[in-house]
VEXTITOR-668797 format. One record per residue (C-alpha): x, y, z. Coordinates in pm, whole numbers, padded with zeros to 5 digits, always signed. Example, Ala and Ser with C-alpha at 12.3 -4.5 7.8 and 13.67 -1.06 7.14 Angstrom:
# VEXTITOR-668797
+01230-00450+00780+01367-00106+00714
***
This chain:
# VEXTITOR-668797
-00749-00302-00337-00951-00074-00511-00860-00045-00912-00996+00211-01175-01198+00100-01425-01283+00231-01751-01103+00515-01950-00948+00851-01798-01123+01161-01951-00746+01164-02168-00790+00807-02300-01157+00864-02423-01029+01145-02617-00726+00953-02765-00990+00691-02868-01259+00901-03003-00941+01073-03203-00782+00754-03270-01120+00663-03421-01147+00932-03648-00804+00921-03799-00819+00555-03866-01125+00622-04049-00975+00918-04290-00666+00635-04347-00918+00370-04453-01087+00608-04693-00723+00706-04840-00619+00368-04851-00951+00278-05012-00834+00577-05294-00538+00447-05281-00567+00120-05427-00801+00228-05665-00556+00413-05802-00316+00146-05853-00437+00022-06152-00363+00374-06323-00033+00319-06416-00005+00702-06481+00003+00966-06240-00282+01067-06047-00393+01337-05825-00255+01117-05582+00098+01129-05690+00302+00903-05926+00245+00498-05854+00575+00477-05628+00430+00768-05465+00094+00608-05408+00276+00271-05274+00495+00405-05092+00173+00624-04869+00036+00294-04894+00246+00103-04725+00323+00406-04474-00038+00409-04392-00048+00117-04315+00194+00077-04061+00048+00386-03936-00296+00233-03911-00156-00111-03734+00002+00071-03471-00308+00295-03434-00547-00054-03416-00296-00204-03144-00308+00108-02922-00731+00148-03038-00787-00265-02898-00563-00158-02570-00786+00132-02492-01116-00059-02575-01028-00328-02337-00988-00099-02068-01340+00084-02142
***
């Protein structure tokens, strides 16, 4: 039987995009928790503001590492 292998034309541009996302969310994350020691608020938005992002993001950025590993073990 003969099987694909690699990554459709589609799925090398979800990773490449998947890439570059995850990598703006790691720099605002970074900010982020910075920030969290300014118990004021920041250009980032008051500190239950900021948490709450933060913990947004990162769901966000789990579920975009669990579909980024599936696509890299296909490549």
């Amino acid at each position: 039987r003969n099987e694909k292998k690699g990554l459709s034309f589609k799925e090398k541009k979800e990773l490449e995009e998947l890439n570059a996302t995850m990598e703006a969310i790691h720099i605002l994350q970074t900010n982020l928790e910075e920030s969290f020691s300014e118990g004021q608020e920041t250009e980032l938005g008051t500190l239950a503001t900021r948490t709450e992002t933060f913990h947004r993001n990162s769901k966000t950025l789990k579920e975009m590492e669990d579909r980024w590993l599936e696509l890299s073990e296909k490549e």
